[in-house]
Backbone as JSON Lines, residues from 0, in Angstrom:
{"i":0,"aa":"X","n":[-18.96,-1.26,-38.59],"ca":[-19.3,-1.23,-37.2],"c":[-20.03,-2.51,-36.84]}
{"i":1,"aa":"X","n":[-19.42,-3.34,-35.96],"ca":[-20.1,-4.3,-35.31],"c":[-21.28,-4.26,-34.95]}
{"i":2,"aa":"X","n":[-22.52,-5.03,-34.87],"ca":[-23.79,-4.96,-33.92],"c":[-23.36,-5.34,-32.49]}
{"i":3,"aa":"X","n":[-23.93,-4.34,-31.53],"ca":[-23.77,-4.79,-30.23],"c":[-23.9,-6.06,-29.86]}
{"i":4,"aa":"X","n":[-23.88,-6.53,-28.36],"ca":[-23.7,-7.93,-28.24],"c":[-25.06,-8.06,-27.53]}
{"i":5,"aa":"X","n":[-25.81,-8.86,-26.94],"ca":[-26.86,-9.12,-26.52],"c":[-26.7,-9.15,-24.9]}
{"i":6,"aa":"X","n":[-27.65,-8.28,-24.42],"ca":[-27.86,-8.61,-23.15],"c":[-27.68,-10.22,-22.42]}
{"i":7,"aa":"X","n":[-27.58,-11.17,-22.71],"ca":[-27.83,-12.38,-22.66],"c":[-26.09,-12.72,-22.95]}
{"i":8,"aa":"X","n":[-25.6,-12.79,-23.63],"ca":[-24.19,-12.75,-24.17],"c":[-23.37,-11.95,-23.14]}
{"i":9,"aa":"X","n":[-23.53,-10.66,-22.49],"ca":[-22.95,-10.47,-21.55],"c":[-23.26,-11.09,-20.45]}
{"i":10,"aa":"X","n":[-24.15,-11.3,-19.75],"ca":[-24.13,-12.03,-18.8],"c":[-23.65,-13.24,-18.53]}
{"i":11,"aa":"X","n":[-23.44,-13.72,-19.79],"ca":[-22.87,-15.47,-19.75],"c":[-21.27,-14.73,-19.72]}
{"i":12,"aa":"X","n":[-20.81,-13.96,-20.34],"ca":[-19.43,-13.79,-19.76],"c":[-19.07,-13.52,-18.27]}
{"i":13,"aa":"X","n":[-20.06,-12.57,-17.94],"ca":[-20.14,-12.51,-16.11],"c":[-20.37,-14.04,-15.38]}
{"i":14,"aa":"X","n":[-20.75,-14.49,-16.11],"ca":[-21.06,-16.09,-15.39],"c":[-19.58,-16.91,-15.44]}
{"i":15,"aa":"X","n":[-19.05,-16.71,-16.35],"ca":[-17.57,-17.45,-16.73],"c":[-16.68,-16.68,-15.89]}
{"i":16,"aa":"X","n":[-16.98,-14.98,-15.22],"ca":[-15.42,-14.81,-14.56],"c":[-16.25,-15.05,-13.46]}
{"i":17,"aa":"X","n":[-17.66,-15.16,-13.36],"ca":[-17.72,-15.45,-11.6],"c":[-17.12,-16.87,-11.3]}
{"i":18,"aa":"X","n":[-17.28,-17.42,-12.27],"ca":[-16.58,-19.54,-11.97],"c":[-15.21,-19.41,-12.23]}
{"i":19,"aa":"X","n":[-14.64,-17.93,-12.41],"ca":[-12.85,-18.45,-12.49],"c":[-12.49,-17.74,-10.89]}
{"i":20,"aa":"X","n":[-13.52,-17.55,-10.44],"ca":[-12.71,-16.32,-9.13],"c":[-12.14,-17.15,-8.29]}
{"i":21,"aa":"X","n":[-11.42,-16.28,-7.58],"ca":[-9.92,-17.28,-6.75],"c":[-10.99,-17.58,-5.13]}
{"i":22,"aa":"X","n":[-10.93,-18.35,-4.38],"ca":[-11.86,-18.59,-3.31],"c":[-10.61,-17.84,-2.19]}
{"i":23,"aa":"X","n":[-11.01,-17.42,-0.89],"ca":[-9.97,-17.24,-0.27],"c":[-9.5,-15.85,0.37]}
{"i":24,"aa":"X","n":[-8.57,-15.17,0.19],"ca":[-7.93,-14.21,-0.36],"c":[-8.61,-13.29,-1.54]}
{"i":25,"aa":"X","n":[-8.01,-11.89,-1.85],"ca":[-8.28,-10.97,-2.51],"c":[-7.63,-11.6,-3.49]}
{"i":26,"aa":"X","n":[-6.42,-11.69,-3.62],"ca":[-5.15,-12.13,-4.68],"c":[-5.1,-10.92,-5.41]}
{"i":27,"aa":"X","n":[-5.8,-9.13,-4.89],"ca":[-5.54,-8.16,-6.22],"c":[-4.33,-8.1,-6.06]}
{"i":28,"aa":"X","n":[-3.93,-7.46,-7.46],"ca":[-3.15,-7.13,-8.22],"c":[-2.39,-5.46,-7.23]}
{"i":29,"aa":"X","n":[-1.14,-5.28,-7.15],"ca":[-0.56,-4.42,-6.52],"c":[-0.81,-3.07,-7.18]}
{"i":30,"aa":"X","n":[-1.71,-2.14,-7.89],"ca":[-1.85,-1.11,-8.53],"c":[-2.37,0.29,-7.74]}
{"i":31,"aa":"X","n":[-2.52,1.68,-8.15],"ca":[-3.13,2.41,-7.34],"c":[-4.9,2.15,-7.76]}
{"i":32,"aa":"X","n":[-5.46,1.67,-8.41],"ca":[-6.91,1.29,-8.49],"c":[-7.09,0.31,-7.02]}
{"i":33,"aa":"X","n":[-6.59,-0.55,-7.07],"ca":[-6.55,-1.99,-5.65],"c":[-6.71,-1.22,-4.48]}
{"i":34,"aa":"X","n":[-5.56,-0.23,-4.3],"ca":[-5.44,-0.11,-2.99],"c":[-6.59,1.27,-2.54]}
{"i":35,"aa":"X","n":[-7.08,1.88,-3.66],"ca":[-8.16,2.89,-3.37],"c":[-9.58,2.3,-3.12]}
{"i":36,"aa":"X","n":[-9.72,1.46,-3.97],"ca":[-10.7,0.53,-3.4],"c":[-10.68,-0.22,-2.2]}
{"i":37,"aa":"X","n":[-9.83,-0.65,-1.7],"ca":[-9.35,-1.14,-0.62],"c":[-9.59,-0.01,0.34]}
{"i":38,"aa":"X","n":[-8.82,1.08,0.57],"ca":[-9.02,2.26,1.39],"c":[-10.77,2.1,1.66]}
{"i":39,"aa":"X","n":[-11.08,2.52,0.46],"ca":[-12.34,2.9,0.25],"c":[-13.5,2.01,1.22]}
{"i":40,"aa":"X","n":[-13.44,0.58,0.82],"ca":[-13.85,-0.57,1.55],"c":[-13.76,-0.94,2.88]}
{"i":41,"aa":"X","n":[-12.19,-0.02,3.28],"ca":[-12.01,-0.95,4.83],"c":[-11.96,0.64,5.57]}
{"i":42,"aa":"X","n":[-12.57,1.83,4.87],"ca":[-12.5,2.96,6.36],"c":[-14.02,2.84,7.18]}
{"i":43,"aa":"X","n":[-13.33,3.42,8.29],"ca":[-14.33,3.04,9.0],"c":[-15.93,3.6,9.09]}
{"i":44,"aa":"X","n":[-16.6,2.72,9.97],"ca":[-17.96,3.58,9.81],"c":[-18.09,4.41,10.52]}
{"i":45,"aa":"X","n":[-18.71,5.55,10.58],"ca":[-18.8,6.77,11.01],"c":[-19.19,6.45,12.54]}
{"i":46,"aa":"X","n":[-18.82,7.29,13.51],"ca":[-19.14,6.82,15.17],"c":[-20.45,6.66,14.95]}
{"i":47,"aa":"X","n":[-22.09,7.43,14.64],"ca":[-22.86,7.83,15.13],"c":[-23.78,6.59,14.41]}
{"i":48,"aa":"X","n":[-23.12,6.04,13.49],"ca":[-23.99,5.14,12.57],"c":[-23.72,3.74,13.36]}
{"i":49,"aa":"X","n":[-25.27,3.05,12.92],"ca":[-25.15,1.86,13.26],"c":[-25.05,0.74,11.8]}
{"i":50,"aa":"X","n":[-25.67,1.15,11.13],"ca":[-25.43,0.77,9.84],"c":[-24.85,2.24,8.76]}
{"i":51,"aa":"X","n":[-24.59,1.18,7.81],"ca":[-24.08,2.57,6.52],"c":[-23.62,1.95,5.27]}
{"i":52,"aa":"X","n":[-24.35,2.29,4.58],"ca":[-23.97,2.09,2.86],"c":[-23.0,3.1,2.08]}
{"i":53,"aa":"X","n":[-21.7,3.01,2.07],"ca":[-21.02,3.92,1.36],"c":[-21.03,3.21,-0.38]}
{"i":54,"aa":"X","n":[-21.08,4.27,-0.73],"ca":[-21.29,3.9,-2.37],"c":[-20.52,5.13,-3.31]}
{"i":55,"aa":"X","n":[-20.19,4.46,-4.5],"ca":[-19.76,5.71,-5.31],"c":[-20.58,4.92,-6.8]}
{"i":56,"aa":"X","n":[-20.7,6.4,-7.59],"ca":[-21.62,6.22,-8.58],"c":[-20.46,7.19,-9.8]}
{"i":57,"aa":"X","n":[-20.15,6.43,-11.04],"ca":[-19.46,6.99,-11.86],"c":[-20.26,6.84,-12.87]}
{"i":58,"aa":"X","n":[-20.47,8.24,-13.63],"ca":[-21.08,7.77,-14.59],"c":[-20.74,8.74,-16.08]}
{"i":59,"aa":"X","n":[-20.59,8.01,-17.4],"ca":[-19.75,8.22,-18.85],"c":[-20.91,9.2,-19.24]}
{"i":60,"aa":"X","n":[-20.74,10.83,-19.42],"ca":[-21.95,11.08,-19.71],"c":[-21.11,11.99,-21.21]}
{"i":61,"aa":"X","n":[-22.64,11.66,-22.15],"ca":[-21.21,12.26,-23.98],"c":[-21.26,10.86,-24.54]}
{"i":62,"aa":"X","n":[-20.9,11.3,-25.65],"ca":[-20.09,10.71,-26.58],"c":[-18.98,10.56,-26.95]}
{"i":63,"aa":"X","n":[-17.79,9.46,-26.05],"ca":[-16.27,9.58,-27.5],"c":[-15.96,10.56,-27.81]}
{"i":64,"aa":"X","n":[-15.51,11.55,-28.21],"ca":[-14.33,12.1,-29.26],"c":[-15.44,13.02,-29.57]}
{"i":65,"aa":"X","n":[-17.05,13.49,-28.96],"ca":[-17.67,14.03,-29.45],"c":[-17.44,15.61,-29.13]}
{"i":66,"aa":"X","n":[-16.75,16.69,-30.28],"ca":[-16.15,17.51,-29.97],"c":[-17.57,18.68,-29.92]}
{"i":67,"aa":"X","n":[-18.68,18.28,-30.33],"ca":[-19.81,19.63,-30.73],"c":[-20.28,19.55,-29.41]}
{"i":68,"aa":"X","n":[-20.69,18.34,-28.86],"ca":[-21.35,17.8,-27.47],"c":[-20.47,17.91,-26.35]}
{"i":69,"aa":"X","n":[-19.64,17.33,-26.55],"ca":[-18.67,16.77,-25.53],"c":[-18.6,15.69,-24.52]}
{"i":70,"aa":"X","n":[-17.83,15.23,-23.69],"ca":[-17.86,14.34,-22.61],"c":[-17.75,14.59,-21.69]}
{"i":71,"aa":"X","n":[-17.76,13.76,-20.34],"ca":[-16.94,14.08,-19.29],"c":[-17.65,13.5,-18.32]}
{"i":72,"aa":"X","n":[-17.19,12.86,-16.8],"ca":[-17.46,11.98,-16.1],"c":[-18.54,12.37,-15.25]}
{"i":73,"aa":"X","n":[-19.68,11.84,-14.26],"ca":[-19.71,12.25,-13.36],"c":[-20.2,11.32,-12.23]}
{"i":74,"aa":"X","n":[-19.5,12.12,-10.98],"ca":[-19.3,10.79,-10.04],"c":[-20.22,11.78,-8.88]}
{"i":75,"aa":"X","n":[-21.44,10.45,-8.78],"ca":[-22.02,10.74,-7.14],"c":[-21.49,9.8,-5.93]}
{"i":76,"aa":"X","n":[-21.45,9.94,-4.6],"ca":[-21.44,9.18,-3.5],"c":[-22.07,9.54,-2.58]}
{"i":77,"aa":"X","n":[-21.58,8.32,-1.67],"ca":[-22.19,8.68,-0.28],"c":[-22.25,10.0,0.56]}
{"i":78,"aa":"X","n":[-21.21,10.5,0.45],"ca":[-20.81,11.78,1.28],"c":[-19.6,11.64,2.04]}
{"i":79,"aa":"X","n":[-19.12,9.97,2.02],"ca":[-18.04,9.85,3.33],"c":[-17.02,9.97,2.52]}
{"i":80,"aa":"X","n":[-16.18,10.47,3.6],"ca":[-14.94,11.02,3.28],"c":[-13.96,10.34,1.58]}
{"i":81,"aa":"X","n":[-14.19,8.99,2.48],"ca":[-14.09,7.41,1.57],"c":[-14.26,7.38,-0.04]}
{"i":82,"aa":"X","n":[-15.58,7.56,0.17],"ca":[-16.24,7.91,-1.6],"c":[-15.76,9.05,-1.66]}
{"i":83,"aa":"X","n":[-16.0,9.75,-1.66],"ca":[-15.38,11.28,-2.02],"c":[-14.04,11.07,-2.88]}
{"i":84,"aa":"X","n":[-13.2,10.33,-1.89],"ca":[-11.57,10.0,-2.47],"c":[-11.57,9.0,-3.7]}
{"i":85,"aa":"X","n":[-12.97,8.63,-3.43],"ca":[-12.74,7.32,-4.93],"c":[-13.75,8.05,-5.28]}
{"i":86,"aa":"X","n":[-14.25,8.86,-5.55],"ca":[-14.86,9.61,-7.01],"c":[-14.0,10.59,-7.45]}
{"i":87,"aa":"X","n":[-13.36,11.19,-6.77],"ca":[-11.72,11.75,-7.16],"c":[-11.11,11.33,-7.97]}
{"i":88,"aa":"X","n":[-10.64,9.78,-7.78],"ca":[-9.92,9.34,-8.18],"c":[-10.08,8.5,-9.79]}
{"i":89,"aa":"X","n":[-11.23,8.09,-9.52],"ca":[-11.77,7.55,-10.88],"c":[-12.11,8.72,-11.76]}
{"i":90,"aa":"X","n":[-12.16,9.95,-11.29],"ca":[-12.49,10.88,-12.27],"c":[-11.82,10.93,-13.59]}
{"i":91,"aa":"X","n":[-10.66,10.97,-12.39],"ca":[-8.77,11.14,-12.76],"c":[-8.27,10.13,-13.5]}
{"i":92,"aa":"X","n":[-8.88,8.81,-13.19],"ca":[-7.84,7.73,-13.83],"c":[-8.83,6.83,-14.51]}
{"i":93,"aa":"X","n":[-10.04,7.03,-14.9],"ca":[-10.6,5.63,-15.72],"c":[-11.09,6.05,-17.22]}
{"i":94,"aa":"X","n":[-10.75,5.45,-17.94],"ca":[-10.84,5.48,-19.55],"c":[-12.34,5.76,-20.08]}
{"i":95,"aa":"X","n":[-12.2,6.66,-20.72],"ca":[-14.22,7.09,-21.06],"c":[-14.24,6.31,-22.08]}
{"i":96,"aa":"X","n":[-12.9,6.25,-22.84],"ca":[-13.48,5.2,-24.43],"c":[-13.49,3.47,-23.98]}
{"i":97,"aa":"X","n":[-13.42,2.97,-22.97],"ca":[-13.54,1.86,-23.14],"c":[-13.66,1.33,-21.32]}
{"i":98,"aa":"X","n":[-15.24,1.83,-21.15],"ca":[-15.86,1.69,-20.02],"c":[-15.91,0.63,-19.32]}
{"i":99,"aa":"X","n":[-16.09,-0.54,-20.26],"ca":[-16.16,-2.02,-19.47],"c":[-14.85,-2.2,-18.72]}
{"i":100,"aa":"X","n":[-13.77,-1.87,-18.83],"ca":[-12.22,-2.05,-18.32],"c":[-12.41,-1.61,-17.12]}
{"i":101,"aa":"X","n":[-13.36,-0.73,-16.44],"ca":[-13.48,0.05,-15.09],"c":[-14.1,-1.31,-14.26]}
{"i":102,"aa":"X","n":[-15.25,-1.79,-14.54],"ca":[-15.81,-2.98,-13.09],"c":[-14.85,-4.07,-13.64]}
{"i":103,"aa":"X","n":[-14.15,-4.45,-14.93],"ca":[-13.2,-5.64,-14.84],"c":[-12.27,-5.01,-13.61]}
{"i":104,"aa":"X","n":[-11.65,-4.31,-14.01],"ca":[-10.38,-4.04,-12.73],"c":[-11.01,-4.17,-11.37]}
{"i":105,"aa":"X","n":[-12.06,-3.66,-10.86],"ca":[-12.97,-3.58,-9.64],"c":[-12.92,-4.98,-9.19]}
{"i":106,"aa":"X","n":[-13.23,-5.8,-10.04],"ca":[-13.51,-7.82,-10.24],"c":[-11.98,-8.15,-10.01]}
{"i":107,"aa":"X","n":[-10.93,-7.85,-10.73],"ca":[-9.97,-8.24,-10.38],"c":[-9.2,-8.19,-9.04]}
{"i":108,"aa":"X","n":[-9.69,-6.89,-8.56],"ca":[-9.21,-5.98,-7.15],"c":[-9.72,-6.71,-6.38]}
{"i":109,"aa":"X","n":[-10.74,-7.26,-6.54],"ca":[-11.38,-8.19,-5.44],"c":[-11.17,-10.07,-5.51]}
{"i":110,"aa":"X","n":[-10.18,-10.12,-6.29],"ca":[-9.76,-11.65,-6.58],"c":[-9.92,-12.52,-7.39]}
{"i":111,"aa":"X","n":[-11.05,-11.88,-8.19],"ca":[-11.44,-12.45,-9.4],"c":[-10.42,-12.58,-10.85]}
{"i":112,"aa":"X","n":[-10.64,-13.63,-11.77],"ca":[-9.38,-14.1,-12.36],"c":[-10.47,-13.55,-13.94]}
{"i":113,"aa":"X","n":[-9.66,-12.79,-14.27],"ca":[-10.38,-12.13,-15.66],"c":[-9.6,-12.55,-16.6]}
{"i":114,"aa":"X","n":[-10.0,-12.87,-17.84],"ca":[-8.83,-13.34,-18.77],"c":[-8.11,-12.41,-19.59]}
{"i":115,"aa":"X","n":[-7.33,-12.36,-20.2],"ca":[-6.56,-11.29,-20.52],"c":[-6.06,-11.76,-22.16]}
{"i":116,"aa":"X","n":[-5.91,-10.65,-22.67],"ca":[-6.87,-9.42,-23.23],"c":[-7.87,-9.4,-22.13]}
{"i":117,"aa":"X","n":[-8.8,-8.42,-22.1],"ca":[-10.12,-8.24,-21.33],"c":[-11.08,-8.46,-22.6]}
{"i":118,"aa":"X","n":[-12.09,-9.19,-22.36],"ca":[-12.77,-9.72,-23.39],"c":[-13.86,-8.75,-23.79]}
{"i":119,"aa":"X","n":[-14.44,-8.63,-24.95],"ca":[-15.31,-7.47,-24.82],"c":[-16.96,-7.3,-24.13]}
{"i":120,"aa":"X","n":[-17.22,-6.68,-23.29],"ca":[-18.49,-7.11,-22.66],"c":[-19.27,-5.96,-22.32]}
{"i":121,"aa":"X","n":[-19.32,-5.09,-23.53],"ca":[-19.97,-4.23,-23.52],"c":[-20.93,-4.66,-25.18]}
{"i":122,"aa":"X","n":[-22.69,-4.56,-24.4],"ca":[-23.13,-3.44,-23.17],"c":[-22.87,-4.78,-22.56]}
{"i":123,"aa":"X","n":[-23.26,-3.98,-21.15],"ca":[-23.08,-5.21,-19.87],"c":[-24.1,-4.45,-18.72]}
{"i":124,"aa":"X","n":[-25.16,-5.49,-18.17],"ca":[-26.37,-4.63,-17.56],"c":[-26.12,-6.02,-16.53]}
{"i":125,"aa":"X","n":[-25.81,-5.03,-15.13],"ca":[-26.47,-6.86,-14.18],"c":[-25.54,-5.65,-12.67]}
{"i":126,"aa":"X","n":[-25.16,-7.23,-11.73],"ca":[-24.68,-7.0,-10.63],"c":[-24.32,-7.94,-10.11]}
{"i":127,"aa":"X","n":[-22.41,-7.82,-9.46],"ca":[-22.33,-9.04,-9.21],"c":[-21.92,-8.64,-7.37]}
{"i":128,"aa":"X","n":[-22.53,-9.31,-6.69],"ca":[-21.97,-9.46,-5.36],"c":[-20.22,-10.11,-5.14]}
{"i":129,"aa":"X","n":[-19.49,-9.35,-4.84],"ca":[-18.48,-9.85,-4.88],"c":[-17.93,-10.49,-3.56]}
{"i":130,"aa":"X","n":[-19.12,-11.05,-3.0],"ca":[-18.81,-11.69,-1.65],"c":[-18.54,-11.56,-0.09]}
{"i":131,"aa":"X","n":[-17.71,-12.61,0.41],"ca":[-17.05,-12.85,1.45],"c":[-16.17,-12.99,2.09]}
{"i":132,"aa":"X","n":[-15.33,-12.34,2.84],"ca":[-13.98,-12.78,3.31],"c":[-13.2,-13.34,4.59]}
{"i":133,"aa":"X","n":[-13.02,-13.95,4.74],"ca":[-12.86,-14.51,6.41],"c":[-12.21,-13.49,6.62]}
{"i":134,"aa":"X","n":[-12.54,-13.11,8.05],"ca":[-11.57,-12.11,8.75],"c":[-10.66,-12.61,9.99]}
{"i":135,"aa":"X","n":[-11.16,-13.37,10.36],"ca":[-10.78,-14.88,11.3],"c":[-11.05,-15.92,11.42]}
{"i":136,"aa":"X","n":[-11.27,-16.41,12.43],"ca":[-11.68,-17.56,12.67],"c":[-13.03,-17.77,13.07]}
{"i":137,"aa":"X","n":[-13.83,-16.01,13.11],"ca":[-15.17,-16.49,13.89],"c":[-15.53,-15.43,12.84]}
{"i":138,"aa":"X","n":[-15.05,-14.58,12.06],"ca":[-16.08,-13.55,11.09],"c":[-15.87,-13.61,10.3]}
{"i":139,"aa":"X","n":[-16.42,-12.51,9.4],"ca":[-16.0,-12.27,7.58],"c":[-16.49,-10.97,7.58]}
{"i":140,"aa":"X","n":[-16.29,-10.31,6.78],"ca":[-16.61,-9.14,6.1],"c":[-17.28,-9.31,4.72]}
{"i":141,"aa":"X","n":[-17.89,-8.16,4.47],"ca":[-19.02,-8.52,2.72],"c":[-17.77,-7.61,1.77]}
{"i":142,"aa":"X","n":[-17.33,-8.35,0.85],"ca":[-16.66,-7.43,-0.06],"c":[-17.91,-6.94,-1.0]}
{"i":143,"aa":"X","n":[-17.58,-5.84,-1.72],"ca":[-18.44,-4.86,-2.46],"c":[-19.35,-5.49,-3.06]}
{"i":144,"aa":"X","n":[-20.46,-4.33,-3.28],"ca":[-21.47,-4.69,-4.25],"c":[-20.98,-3.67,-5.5]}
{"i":145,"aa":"X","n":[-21.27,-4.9,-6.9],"ca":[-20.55,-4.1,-8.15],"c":[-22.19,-4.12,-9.3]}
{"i":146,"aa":"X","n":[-22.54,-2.79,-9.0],"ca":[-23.54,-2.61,-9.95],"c":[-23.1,-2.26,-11.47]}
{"i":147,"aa":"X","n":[-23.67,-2.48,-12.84],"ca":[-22.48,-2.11,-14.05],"c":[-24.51,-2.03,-14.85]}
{"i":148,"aa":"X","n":[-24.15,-0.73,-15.39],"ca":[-25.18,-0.39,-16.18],"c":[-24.45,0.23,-17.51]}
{"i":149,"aa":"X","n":[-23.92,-0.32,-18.46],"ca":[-23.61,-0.31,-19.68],"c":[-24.01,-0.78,-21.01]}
{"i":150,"aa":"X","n":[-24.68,0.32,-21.56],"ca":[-24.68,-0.11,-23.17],"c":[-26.58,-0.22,-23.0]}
{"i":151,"aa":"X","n":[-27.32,-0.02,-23.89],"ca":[-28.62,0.07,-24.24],"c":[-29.93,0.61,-23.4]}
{"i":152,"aa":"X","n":[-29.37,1.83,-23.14],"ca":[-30.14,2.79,-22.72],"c":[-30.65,3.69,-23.44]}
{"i":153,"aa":"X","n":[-31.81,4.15,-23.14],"ca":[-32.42,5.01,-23.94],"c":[-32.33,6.54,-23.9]}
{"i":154,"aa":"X","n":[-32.03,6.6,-22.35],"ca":[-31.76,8.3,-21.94],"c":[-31.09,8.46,-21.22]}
{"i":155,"aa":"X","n":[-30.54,7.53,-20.12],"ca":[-29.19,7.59,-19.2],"c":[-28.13,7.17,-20.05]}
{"i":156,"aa":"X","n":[-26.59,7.7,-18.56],"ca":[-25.86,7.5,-19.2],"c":[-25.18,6.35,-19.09]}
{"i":157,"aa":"X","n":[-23.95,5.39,-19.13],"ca":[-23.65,4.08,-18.88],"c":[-23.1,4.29,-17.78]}
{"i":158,"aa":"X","n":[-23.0,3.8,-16.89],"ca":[-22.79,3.89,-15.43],"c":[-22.47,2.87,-14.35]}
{"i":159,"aa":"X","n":[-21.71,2.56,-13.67],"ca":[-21.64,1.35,-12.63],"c":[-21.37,2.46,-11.08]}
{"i":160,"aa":"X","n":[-21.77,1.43,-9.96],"ca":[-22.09,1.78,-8.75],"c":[-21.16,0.29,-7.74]}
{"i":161,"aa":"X","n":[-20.12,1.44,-7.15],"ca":[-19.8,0.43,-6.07],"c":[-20.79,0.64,-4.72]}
{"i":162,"aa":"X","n":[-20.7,-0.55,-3.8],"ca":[-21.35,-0.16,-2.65],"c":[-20.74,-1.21,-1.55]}
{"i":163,"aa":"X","n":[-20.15,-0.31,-0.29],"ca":[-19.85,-1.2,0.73],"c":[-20.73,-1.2,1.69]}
{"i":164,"aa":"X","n":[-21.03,-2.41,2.23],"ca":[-22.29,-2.12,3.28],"c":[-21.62,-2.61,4.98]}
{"i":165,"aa":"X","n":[-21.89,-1.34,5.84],"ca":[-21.27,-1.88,7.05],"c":[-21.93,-1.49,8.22]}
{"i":166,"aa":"X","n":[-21.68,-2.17,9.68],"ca":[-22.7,-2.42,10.73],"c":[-23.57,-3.74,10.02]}
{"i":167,"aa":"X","n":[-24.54,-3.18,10.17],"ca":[-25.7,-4.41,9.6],"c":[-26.65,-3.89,8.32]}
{"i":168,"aa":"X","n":[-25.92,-3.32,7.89],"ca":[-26.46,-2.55,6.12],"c":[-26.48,-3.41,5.03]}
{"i":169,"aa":"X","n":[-27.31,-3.54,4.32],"ca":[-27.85,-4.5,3.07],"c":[-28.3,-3.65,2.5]}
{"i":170,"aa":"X","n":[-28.48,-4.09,1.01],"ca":[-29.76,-3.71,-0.18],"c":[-30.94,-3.23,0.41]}
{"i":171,"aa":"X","n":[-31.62,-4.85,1.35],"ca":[-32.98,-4.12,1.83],"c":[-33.25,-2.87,2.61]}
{"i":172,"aa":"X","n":[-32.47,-2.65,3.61],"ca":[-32.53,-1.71,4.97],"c":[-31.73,-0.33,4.43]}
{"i":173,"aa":"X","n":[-30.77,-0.41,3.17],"ca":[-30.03,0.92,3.27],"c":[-30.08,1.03,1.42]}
{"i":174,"aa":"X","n":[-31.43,0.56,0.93],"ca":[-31.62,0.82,-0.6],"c":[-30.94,2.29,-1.65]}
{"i":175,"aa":"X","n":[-30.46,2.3,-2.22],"ca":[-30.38,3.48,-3.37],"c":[-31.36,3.07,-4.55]}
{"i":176,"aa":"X","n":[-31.78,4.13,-5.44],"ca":[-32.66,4.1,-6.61],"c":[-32.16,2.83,-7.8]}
{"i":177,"aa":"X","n":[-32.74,2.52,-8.24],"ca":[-32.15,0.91,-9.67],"c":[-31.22,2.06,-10.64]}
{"i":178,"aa":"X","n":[-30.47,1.13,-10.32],"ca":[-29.0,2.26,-11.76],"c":[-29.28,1.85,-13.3]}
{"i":179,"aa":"X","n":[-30.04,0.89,-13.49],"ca":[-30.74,0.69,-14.74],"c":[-32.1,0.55,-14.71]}
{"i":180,"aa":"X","n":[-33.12,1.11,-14.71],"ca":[-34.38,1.12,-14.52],"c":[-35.11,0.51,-16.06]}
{"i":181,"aa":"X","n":[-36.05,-0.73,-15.83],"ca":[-36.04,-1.2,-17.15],"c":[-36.85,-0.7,-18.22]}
{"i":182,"aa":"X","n":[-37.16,0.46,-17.52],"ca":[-37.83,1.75,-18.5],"c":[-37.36,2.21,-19.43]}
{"i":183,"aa":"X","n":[-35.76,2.36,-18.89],"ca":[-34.82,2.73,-20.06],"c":[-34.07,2.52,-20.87]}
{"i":184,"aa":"X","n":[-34.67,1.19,-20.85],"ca":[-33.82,-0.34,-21.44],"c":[-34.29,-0.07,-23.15]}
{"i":185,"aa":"X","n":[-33.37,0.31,-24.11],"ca":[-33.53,0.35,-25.6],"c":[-33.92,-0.7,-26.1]}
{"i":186,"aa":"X","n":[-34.69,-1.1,-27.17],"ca":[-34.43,-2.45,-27.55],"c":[-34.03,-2.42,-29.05]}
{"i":187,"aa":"X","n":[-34.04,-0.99,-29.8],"ca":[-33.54,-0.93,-30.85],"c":[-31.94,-0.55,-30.64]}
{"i":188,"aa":"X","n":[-31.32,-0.41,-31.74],"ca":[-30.15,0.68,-31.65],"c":[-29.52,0.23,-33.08]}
């Protein structure tokens, strides 16, 4: 069994696909992951809201193949219709044995150029803003926020958090709780 990789070591790989991402355009890939995220991203905001943070929260809870314990996913969100359909869906379709493959595809869906094989980058603890998109000639839209809490925890489980923010919604004004709190940050294993 390999020793894990270092907190520090993943992040320099997140640093290498943030400097390959395509400027521009999405450029995702034609799959049903792309276009649920997509759904997910571009429905609308609710009439009554002026701002709104839709988010979905998936999270690997178990062990692998652990037949005494067991596994099995679990996904929180916002409440909108939106998340709902993409915690559905990831329930349904994302791999428990090999977690990091879930925010690569997310990175790719959003234009980013990942190298292939998918390199290994677990654990992987951070967040990458995945930007901006012209929408014309006078706006843009914020593509997702990609939270990824994997690998050296002490009592949670490994977990990543999308979040679309719309009206005039940010981090500061429409906060959720830290998905890795550095309380629970292992330093043995």
């Amino acid at each position: 069994m390999m020793p894990p990789r270092s907190p520090v070591r993943a992040l320099q790989a997140v640093a290498v696909i943030a400097l390959t991402t395509i400027s521009g355009t999405t450029g995702a890939a034609e799959d049903k992951l792309c276009s649920e995220l997509i759904a997910f991203r571009e429905a609308p905001m609710q009439a009554h809201q002026t701002r709104e943070r839709d988010w979905v929260e998936l999270r690997w809870v178990g062990t692998w193949m652990d037949v005494a314990v067991g596994w099995h996913f679990e996904c929180r969100n916002s409440g909108a219709p939106a998340a709902r359909e993409l915690c559905d869906y990831l329930k349904a379709n994302t791999s428990f044995e090999f977690s990091d493959y879930l925010p690569v595809r997310f990175l790719e869906c959003s234009g980013f150029t990942v190298p292939s094989p998918y390199p290994t980058l677990y654990p992987w603890i951070g967040s990458v803003d995945l930007g901006w998109r012209a929408t014309n000639s006078h706006g843009a839209e914020r593509l997702p926020l990609l939270e990824i809490a994997l690998g050296h925890h002490k009592s949670l489980p490994d977990s990543i958090r999308i979040s679309v923010f719309k009206g005039d919604a940010n981090e500061l004004n429409s906060p959720l709780p830290e998905l890795f709190p550095s309380s629970d940050f292992a330093t043995e294993h």
